[in-house]
C-alpha positions in Angstrom: 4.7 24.9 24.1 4.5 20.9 24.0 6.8 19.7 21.2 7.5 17.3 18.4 11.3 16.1 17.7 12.3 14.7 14.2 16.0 13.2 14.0 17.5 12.1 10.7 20.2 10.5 10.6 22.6 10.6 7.5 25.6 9.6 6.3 27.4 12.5 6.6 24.8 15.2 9.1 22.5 14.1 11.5 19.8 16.8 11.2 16.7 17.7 14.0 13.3 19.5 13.5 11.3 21.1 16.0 7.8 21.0 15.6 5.3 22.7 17.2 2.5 19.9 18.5 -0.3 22.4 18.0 0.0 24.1 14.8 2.7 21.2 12.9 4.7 24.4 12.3 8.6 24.0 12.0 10.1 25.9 14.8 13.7 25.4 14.5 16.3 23.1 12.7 19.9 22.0 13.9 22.8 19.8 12.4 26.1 18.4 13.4 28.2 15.8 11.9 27.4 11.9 11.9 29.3 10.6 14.2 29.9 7.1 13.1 33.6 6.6 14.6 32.6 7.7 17.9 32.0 5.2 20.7 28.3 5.5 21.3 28.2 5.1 17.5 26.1 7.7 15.8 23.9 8.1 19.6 26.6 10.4 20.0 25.5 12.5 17.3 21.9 12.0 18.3 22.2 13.3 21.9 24.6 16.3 20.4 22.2 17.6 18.0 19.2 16.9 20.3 20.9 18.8 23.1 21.5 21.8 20.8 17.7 22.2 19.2 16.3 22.0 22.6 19.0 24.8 24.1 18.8 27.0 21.4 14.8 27.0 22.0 14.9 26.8 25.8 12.7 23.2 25.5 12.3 21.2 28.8 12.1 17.7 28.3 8.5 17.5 29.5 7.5 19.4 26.7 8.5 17.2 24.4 5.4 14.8 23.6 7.1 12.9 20.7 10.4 12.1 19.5 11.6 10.1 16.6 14.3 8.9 14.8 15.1 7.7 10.8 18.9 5.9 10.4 20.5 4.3 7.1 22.2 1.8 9.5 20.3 -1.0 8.5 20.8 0.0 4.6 24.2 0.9 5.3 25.0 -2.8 7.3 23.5 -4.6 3.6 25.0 -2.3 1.6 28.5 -2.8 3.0 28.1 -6.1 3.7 28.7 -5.3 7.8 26.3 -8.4 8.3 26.6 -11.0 11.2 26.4 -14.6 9.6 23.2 -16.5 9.9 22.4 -20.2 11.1 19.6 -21.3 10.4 17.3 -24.5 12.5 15.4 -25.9 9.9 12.4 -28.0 11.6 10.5 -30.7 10.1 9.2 -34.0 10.1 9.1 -36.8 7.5 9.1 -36.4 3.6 7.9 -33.2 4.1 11.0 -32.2 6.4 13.0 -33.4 2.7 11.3 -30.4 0.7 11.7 -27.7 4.2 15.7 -28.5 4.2 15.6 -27.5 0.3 13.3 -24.3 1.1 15.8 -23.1 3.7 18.7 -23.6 2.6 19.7 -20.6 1.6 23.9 -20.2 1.1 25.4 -16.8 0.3 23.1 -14.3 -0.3 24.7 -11.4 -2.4 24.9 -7.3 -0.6 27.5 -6.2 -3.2 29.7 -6.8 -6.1 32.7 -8.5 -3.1 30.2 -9.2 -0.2 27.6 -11.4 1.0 25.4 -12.7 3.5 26.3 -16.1 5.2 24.2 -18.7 6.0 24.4 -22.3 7.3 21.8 -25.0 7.9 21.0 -27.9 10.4 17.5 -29.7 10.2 15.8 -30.6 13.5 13.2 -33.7 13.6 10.0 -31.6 15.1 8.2 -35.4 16.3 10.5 -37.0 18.5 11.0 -36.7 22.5 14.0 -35.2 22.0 13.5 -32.3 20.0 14.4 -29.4 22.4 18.0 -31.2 22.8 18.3 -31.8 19.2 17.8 -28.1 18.3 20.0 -27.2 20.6 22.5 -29.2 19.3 21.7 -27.6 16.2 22.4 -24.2 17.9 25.5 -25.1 19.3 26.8 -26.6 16.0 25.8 -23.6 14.7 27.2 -21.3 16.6 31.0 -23.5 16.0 30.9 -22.7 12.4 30.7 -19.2 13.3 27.0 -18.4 13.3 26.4 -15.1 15.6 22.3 -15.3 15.0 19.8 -17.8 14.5 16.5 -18.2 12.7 14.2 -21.0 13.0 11.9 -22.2 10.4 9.1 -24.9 9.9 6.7 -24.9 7.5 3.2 -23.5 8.3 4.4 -21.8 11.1 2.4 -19.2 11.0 -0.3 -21.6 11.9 1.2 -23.7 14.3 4.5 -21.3 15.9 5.1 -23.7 18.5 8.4 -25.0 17.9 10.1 -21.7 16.2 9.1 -20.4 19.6 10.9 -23.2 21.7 14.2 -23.0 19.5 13.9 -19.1 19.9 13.6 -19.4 24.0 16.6 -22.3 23.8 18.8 -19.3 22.0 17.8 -17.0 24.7 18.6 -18.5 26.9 22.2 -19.3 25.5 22.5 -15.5 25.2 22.4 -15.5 21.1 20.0 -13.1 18.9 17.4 -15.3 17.1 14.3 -14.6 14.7 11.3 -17.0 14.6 9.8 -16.8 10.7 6.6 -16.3 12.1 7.6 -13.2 14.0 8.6 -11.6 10.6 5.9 -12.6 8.6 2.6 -14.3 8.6 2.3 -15.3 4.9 2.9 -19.1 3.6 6.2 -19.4 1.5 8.5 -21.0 3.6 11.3 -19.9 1.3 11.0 -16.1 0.8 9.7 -16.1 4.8 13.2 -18.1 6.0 15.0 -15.5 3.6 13.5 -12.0 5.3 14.0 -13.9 8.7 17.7 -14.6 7.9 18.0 -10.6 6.4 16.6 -9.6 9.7 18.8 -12.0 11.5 22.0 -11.0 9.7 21.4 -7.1 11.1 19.8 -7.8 14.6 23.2 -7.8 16.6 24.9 -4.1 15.1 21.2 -3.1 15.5 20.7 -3.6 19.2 23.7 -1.9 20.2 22.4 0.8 18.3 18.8 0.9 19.5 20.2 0.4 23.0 22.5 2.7 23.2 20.0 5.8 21.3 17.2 4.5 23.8 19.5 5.0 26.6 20.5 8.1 25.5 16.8 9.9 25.0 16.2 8.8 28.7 19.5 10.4 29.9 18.7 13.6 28.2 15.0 13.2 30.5 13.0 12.9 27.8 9.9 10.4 29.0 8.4 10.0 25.9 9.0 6.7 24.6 11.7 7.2 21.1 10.3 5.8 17.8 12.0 5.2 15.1 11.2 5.5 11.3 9.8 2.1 9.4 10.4 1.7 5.5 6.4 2.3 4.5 6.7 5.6 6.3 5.1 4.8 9.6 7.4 4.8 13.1 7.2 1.9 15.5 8.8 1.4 18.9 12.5 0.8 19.8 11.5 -2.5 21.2 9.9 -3.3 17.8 13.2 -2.3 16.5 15.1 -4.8 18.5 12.7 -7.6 17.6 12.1 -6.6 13.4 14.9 -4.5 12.7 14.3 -5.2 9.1 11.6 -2.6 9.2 14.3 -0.3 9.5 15.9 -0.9 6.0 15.1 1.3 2.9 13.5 3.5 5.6 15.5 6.8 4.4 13.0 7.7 1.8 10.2 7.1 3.5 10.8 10.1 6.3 10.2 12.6 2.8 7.1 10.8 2.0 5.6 10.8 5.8 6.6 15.0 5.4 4.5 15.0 2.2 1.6 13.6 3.7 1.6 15.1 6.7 3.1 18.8 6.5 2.3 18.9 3.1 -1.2 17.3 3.5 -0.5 15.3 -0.1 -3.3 13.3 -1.0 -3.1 12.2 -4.8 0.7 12.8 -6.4 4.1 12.1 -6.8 6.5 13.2 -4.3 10.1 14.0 -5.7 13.0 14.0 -3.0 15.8 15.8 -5.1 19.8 15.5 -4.0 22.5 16.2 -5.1 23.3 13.2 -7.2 19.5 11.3 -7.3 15.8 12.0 -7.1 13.9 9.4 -5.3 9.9 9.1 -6.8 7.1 7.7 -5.1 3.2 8.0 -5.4 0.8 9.0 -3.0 -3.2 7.8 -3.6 -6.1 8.4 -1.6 -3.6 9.5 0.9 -1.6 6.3 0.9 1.8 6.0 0.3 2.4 3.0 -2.3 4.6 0.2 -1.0 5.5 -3.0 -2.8 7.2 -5.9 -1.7 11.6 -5.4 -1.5 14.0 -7.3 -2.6 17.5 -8.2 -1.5 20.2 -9.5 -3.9 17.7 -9.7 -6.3 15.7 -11.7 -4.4 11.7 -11.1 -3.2 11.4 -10.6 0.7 7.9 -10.1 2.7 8.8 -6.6 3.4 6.8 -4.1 2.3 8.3 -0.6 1.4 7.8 2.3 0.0 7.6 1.9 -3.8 10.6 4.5 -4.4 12.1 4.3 -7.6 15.5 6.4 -7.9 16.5 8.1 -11.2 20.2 9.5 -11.4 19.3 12.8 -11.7 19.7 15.4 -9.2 20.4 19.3 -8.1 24.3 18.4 -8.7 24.3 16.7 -11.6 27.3 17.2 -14.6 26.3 18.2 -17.9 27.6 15.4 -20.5 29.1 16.9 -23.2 30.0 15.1 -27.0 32.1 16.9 -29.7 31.0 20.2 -27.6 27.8 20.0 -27.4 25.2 18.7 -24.6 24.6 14.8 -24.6 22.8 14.3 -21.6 22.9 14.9 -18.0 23.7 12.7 -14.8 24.5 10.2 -13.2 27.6 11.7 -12.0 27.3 14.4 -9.7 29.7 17.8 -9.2 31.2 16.2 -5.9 32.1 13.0 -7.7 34.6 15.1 -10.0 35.9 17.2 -7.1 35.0 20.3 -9.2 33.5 23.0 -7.5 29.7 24.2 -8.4 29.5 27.1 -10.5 26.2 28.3 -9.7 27.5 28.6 -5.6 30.3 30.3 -7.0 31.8 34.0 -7.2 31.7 35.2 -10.6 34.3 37.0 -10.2 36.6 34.0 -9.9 35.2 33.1 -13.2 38.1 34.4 -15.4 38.1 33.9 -18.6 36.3 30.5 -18.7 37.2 27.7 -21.2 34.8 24.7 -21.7 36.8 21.3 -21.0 35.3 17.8 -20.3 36.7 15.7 -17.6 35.9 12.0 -17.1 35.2 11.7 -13.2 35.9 7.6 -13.5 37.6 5.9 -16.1 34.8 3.9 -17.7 33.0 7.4 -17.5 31.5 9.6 -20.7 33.0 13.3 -21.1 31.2 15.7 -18.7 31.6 19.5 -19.1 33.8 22.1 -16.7 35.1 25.3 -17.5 39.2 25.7 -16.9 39.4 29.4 -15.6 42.8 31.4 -16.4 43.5 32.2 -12.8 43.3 28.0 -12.5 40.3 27.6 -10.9 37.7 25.1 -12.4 33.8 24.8 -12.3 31.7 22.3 -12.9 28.7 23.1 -15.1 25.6 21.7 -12.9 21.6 21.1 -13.2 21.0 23.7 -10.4 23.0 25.6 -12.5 20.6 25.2 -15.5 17.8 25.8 -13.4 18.9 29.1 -11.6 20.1 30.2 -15.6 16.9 29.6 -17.0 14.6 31.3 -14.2 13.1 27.8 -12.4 14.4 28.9 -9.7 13.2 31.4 -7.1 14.8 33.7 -4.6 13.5 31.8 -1.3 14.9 27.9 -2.8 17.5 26.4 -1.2 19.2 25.6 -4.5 19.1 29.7 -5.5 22.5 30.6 -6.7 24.9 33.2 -7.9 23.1 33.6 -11.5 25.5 35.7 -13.2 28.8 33.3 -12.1 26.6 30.4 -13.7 26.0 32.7 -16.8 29.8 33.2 -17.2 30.7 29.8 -16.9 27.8 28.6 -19.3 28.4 31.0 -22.0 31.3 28.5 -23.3 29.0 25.8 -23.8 26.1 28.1 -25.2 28.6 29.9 -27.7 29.9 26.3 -28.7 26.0 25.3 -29.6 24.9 28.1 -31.4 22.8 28.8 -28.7 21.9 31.7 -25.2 23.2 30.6 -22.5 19.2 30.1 -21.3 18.6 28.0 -24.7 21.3 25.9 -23.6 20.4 25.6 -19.7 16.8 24.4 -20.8 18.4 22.0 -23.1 19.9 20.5 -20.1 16.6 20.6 -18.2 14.9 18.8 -21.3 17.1 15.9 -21.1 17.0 15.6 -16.9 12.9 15.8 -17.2 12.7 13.3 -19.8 14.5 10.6 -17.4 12.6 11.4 -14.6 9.4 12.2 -16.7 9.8 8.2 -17.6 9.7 7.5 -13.9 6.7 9.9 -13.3 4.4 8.7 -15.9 5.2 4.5 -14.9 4.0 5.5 -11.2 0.6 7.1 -12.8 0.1 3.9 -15.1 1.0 1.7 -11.8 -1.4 2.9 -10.2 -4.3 4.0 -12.1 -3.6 7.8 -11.1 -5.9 10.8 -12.5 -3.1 13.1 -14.8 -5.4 15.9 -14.8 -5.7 15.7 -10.9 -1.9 14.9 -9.7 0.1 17.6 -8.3 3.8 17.2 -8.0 5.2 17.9 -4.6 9.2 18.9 -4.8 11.2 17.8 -1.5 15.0 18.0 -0.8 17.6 21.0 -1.5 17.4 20.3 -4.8 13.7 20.2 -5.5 13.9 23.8 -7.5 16.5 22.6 -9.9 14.5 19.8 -10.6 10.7 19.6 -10.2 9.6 23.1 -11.7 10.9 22.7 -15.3 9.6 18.8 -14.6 5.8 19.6 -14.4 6.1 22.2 -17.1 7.6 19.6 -19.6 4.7 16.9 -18.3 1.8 19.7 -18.5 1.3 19.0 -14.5 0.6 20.7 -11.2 3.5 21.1 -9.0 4.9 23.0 -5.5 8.0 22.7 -3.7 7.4 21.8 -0.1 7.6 24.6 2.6 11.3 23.4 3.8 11.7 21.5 1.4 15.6 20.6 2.4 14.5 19.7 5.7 11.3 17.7 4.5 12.9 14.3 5.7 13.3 15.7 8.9 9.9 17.2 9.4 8.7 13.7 8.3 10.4 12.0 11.0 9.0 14.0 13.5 5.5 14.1 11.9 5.2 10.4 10.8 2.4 8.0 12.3 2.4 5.0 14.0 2.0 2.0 11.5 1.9 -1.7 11.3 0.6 -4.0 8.8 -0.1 -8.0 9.6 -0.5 -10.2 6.5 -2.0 -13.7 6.6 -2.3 -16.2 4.5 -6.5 -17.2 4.2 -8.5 -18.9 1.8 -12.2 -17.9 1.1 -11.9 -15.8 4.5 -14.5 -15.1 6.5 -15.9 -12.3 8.4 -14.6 -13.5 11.8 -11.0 -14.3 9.7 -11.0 -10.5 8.4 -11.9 -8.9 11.7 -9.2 -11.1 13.5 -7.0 -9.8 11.2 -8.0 -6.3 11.6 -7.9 -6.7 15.1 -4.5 -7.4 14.9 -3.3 -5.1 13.3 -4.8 -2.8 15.7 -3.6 -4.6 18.8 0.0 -3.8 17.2 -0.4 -0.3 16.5 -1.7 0.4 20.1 1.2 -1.7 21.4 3.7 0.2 19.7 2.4 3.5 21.3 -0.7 4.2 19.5 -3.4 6.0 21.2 -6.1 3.9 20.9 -8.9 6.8 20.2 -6.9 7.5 17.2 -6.4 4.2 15.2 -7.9 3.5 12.1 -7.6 0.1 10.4 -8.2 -0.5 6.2 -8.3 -4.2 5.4 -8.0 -5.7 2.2 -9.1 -9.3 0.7 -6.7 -10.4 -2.3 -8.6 -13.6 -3.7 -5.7 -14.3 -5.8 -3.2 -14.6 -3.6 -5.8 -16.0 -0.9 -3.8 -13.1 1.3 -6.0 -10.9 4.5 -3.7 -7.8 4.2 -4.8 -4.4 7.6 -3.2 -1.4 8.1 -3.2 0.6 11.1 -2.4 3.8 11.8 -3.0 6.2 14.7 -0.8 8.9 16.8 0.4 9.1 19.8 -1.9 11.5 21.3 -5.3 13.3 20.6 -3.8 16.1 18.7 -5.6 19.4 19.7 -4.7 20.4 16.0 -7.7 20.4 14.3 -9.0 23.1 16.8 -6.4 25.8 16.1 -6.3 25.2 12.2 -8.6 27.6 10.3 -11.9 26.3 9.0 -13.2 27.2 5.4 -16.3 28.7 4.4 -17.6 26.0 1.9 -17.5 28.9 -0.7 -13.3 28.8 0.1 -13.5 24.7 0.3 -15.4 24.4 -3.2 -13.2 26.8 -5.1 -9.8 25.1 -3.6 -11.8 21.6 -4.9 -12.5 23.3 -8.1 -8.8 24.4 -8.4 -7.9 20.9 -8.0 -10.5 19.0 -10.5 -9.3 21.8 -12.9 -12.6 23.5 -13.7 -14.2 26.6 -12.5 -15.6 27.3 -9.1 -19.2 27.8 -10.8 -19.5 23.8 -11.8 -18.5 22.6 -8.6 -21.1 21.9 -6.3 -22.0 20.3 -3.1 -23.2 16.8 -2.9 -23.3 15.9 0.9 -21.8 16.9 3.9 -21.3 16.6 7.7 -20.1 20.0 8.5 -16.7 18.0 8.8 -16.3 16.7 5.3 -17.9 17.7 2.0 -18.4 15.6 -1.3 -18.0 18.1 -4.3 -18.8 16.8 -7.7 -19.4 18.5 -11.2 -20.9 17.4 -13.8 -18.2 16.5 -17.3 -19.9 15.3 -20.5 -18.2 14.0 -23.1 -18.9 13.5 -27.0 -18.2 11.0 -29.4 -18.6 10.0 -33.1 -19.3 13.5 -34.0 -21.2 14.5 -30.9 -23.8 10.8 -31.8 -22.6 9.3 -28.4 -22.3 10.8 -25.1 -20.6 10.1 -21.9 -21.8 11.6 -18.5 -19.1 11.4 -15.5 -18.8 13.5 -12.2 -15.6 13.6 -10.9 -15.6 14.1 -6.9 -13.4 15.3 -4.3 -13.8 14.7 -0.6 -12.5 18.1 1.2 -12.5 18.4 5.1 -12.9 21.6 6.4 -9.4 23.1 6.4 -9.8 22.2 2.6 -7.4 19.6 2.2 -8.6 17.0 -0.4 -8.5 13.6 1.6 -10.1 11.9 -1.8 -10.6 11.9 -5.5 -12.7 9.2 -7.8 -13.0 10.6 -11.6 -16.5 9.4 -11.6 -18.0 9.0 -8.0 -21.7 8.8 -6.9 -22.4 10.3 -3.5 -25.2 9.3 -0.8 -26.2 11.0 2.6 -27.2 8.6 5.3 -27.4 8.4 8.8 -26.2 6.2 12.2 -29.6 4.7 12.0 -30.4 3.5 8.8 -26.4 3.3 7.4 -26.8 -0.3 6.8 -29.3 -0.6 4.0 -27.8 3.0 2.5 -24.4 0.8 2.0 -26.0 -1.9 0.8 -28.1 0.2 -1.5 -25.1 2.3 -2.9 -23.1 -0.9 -3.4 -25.9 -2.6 -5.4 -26.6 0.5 -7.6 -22.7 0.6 -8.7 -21.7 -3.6 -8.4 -21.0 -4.4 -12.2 -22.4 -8.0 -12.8 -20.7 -10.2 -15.8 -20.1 -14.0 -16.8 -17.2 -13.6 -14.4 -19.5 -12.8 -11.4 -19.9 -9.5 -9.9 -17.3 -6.7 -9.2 -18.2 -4.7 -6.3 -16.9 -0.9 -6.6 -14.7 0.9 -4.5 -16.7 2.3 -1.3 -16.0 4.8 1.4 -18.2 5.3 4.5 -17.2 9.1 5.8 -18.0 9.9 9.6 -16.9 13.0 11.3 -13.7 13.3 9.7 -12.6 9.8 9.0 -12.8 7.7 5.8 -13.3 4.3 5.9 -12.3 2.3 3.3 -14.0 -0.4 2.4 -13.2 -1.1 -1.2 -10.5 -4.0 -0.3 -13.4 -6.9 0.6 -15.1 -8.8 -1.5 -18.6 -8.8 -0.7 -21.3 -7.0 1.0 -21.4 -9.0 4.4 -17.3 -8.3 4.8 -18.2 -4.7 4.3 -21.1 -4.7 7.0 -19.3 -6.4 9.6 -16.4 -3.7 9.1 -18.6 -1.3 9.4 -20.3 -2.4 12.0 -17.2 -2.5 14.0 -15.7 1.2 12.8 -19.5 2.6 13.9 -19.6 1.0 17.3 -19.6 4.6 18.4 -22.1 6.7 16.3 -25.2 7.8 17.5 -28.4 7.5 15.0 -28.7 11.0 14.2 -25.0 10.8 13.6 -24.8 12.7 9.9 -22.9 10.0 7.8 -21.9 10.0 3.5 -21.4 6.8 1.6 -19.4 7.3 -1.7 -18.6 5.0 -4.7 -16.9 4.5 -7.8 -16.0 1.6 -10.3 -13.2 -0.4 -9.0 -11.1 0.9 -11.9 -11.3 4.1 -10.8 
C-alpha cells in the first residue's frame, strides 16, 4: 500500500495521519508531545511520531509517496517576538533614492503588546563604480549594530532585480541570511514589499535550523520523497522554498483544516468551521477555492496572501457567563483558562450536591459560572456541555460526553432561570451561534455566496458542540467532517502543491498574461509538481493594473479516480438536486462528457402580484463520483467540441457580455474538458480568453467532447 503522511505540528501535540494514496482513506493516527525544549527542536517530535505511525502500520519508507508537514513556528517566532533584527540596504539613485530611503525605512515594527521587530537602514548609491563595495559597507555596518539578516530594496525591482541580486550574493558570501524584495513579491509598492521582505528576513535564521534539521531528519528515517511543508493559502511547497520564503509558513495553521475540507471532504461552496477548545476559525470555500486576502502584521498590509480566516472566541470549551444568576453570554474564556475541570467529561457521580458559583478566571474578567461540589470538587459549566445537554451532539463526536454529569451540574443554573436544564443549554447555544452566525453571514456577503446552496462543514474536536445548533439557528446545510479532530492533519497530508506570482501590468497583454501563467506554472513544477497535473487560473484586475495565476497540481498521477465509484447520472442528478434544494424531478441534464455533467432546473419567479416574471436556472457542475465542482444561480450551458471550441466561446461569451455606458462586462466563463474546469472569468476580454484557452487545449483532439458554461459576473 503506497502512502500519504500528514504531520501537524502544535503547540502542545504533534499529530500524524496515514493516508491511503489510493482511496484518500485515513488509515491510522498517532501523537506525542511537542517537543520544543529538545535539541533537534520540535524535529525530534517529528521523527518520534513519524517513527511510531509507520511501526504501528508496518510502512516501509518506499511506500510512502508523500509526506508533509504544517508548524506554528513561524506564527509562534511573531507572536513572541523570537525575531532576528533586520538591516535593511536601501538602493537608489538621485532624488528618487530621497523618496526610496523614506519608503524603507521602517523602525520597530510591533509583534506584541512588549515586543517588536528591529530594523535599521543604510542607502546604497545604485550608479556609481563602486556600488558593490559600498553595499557591502552597508552590510558590514549593518551587521555592527547587530543586524543578523539583510533585505535589499530598490524601487522597481521587480523590473530590473539586478542589484537586490548582487547585495544578496555579497551577503552570501559573508555567510549572512538575506531577502531580495523581488524574491518575495513581484508587485510595485516599495514600502509594503521592503516590509514583507524584512517580516520574512526577521524569521529566516530560527527557520533554517528548523527546516534543516526536519529535512535531515525525513531522509534519516529513508524516506526519499522529498518533505513539503504547509503554506498559509492551503497549498504545500518545498523545504527549499521554505528556506528561501519562509513567510509562506506564517498563519499557515488554519489552512491544513481548510486543505482537509477540500480535499477529504470534497467542499466546493461553504464555510468551513475549525472548532477548539477556546476559538472557531471561519473561512469560505467558492467554486472550490479557498478565499485568501492580503495579511497584515502589526497592523500593517503585507503582500502575503492567506487564507481569509476570521476567528470568533467561541469554542467546544467555552465558560458560560453568568449575571445576577442567570446566563449573559458565552466565551471568550475557555474551561482550561480557569483551571476548572469540564463537566460534561466528568463522573456524575463526583457531582455531589452541586452549587452554582461564578469565578473570574482574570481579574479584568466578567463572572463565568462553575458549580462548587460538597465533596470540594468544582466543574466548570461548558459549550460542549450545552451541546451534549441539548441533543446536538451524537454518540460517534469526539466532543460526546457524560450527559447525565452535565445534567447534574446544569440543573443549578436552570433552577436559578426558571428554566430545564435543556431550555437553559440552548440558551447558551443561542448566544455562541449568534457570534459566530455574525462571522458566517459577513463571509457569504464577502463573497457573493448562494445561502440556499452553502453547506457548513464542522472540523476540529469541537465541531459537534458548535456547528449543529449553528446551521439550525441560520436555516443552513451542515456535516461534521469524517475525523473531524484530526481534519488538520488529514489536510496536511492531502494538501496540493500551490504557488501564486503577482505582477504589477498595465493594459496587459496576451503575451504579459501567458508569461505570467507560465510562471506560475514553472513554480509549481519546481516545487514538486507533476507536470501532467497542473492547472493554472489567471486573473486580470484593471484596477489595481495587477496579473494575479494560481497553480496547483500533485505530486503524482493519482490512480484515485479509478478505484472511486462512479454514479449513474440518475444518483448524480438527485445528489445535484439535494444540493440546489429542489426535487430530483426538475433537475435535468444540460451537457455532458461522460466525465462531468451540467444540471440545471428551471426557477420562475413572480412579482407585483404575479404582472412580472423572472426566469433563472441555477446549475451545478457534478463529476461522476458526484461531487459538485461548481454552482452559478443562473448559468447557461453550451456543448461544443476540440474542433469548433473557439467560435462556441466566443459565441457563449457574446450571448451573456452585458454592454452599458461603462463598456462591456464580460460574464464569468468556464471551459470543462474531461474532468478539469477552466476558469476563465478573471480576463478582461475575449482574445485573453482564447489565447488561454488555446494554451489549456494544446492536448485535445477534435472530437474531444467539451461544455462551455456562463453566468453574470455577479453571480
Amino acid at each position: 500500500m503506497k502512502v500519504r503522511i500528514g504531520i501537524d505540528v502544535g503547540g502542545t501535540f504533534t499529530d500524524a495521519a496515514l493516508i491511503n494514496n489510493d482511496t484518500f482513506e485515513l488509515v491510522s493516527t498517532a501523537k506525542v508531545p511537542t517537543t520544543h525544549k529538545d535539541k533537534a527542536g520540535v524535529a525530534a517530535g517529528i521523527v518520534q511520531v513519524l517513527r511510531e505511525i509507520m511501526e504501528k502500520n508496518q510502512v516501509k519508507p518506499e511506500d510512502v509517496v508523500f509526506i508533509s508537514h504544517g508548524t506554528t513556528q513561524a506564527t509562534n517566532a511573531l507572536l513572541e517576538g523570537d525575531v532576528v533584527k533586520v538591516g535593511i540596504v536601501t538602493i537608489g539613485k538621485g532624488i528618487e533614492g530621497a523618496k526610496s530611503k523614506s519608503d524603507t525605512v521602517m523602525g520597530d515594527i510591533p509583534l506584541t503588546a512588549t515586543k517588536s521587530l528591529h530594523s535599521e537602514n543604510k542607502y546604497v548609491e545604485s550608479e556609481t563604480e563602486a556600488f558593490c563595495q559600498n553595499a557591502a559597507e552597508a552590510v558590514i555596518r549593518l551587521q555592527e549594530k547587530g543586524c543578523e539578516a539583510i533585505v535589499a530594496a530598490e524601487a522597481f525591482s521587480v523590473d530590473h532585480p539586478e542589484n537586490e541580486t548582487k547585495v544578496s550574493e555579497i551577503c552570501q558570501e559573508k555567510g549572512i541570511t538575506a531577502t531580495a524584495t523581488n524574491e518575495i513579491s513581484k508587485l510595485y509598492g516599495l514600502k509594503v514589499r521592503t516590509r514583507t521582505a524584512v517580516v520574512n528576513a526577521s524569521i529566516m535564521p530560527k527557520m533554517l535550523d528548523a527546516a534543516n534539521m526536519t529535512e535531515y531528519s525525513i531522509k534519516k528515517a529513508g524516506i526519499q520523497t522529498p518533505l513539503m511543508v504547509m503554506r498559509c493559502d492551503g497549498g504545500v511547497m518545498t523545504v527549499d522554498e521554505v528556506r528561501r520564503r519562509p513567510i509562506l509558513t506564517i498563519l499557515s495553521g488554519p489552512a491544513a483544516g481548510v486543505a482537509g475540507a477540500l480535499m477529504y471532504e470534497k467542499l466546493t461552496n461553504g464555510i468551513f468551521l475549525e472548532v477548539g477548545g477556546t476559538s472557531t476559525d471561519i473561512s469560505c470555500v467558492k467554486d472550490g477555492k479557498v478565499m485568501v486576502k492580503y495579511a497584515e502584521v502589526g497592523g500593517h498590509k503585507t503582500y502575503l496572501t492567506s487564507l481569509d480566516v476570521r476567528t470568533v472566541g467561541i469554542g467546544g470549551g467555552s465558560m458560560i457567563q453568568i449575571e445576577n444568576g442567570k446566563i449573559s453570554d458565552v466565551g471568550p474564556r475557555s474551561v482550561h483558562i480557569a483551571g476548572l475541570d469540564y463537566e460534561v467529561y466528568s463522573d456524575s457521580a463526583d457531582i455531589v450536591d452541586p452549587v452554582l458559583c461564578a469565578i473570574k478566571p482574570t481579574d479584568t474578567d466578567p463572572d463565568y459560572a462553575y458549580v462548587q461540589c460538597s465533596n470540594g470538587k468544582k466543574f466548570a459549566l461548558s459549550l460542549a456541555g450545552a451541546a451534549n445537554l441539548a441533543g446536538y451532539v451524537k454518540d460517534e463526536d469526539y466532543a460526546k460526553g457524560n450527559v447525565e454529569a452535565a445534567r447534574k451540574a446544569w440543573k443549578p443554573l436552570a433552577d436559578n432561570m426558571g428554566m430545564s436544564v435543556e431550555e437553559a443549554a440552548k440558551e447558551a447555544l443561542r448566544l455562541s451561534a449568534v457570534k459566530n452566525g455574525k462571522v458566517v453571514k459577513a463571509l457569504i456577503e464577502d463573497y457573493n455566496m448562494d445561502p440556499r446552496t452553502i453547506v457548513l462543514v464542522g472540523g476540529g474536536g469541537g465541531a459537534a458542540a458548535v456547528v449543529p445548533h449553528l446551521a439550525e439557528n441560520l436555516s443552513m446545510k451542515h456535516r461534521n467532517a469524517k475525523n473531524a479532530s484530526v481534519i488538520s492533519t488529514i489536510g496536511v497530508a492531502l494538501a496540493m502543491i500551490r504557488d501564486t506570482v503577482e505582477r504589477t501590468i498595465a493594459n496587459p497583454t496576451q503575451e504579459d498574461i501567458l508569461a505570467v501563467r507560465r510562471e506560475a506554472e514553472e513554480r509549481a513544477i519546481h516545487s514538486g509538481a507533476s507536470p501532467e497535473t497542473v492547472e493554472v487560473s489567471v486573473e486580470v484586475d484593471a484596477t489595481k493594473n495587477m496579473v494575479r495565476a494560481i497553480a496547483i497540481g500533485t505530486t503524482e498521477l493519482r490512480s484515485k479516480d479509478l478505484t472511486n465509484r462512479k454514479l449513474t447520472e440518475e444518483e448524480i442528478r438527485k445528489k445535484v438536486a439535494e444540493h440546489l434544494n429542489t426535487d430530483i424531478k426538475n433537475v435535468y441534464t444540460a451537457a455532458g462528457n461522460g466525465m462531468m455533467y451540467a444540471m440545471q432546473y428551471k426557477m420562475e419567479r413572480k412579482k407585483l402580484f404575479g404582472l412580472i416574471k423572472s426566469v433563472s436556472k441555477p446549475t451545478a457542475i457534478a463529476d461522476e463520483e458526484g461531487v459538485i465542482r461548481l454552482q452559478k444561480k443562473n448559468g447557461k450551458v453550451y456543448m461544443t467540441d476540440g474542433k469548433n471550441w473557439e467560435n462556441a466561446l466566443l459565441r457563449a461569451v457574446d450571448n451573456m457580455t452585458d454592454y452599458n455606458d461603462g463598456g462591456k462586462t464580460l460574464p464569468n466563463t468556464y471551459l470543462i474538458f474531461g474532468k478539469r474546469i477552466l476558469d476563465l472569468s478573471g480576463l478582461l476580454d475575449e482574445a485573453q480568453m482564447k489565447s488561454l484557452a488555446e494554451v489549456e487545449l494544446a492536448a485535445v483532439r477534435e472530437d474531444d467532447q467539451l461544455m462551455i458554461l456562463t453566468s453574470a459576473r455577479t453571480d
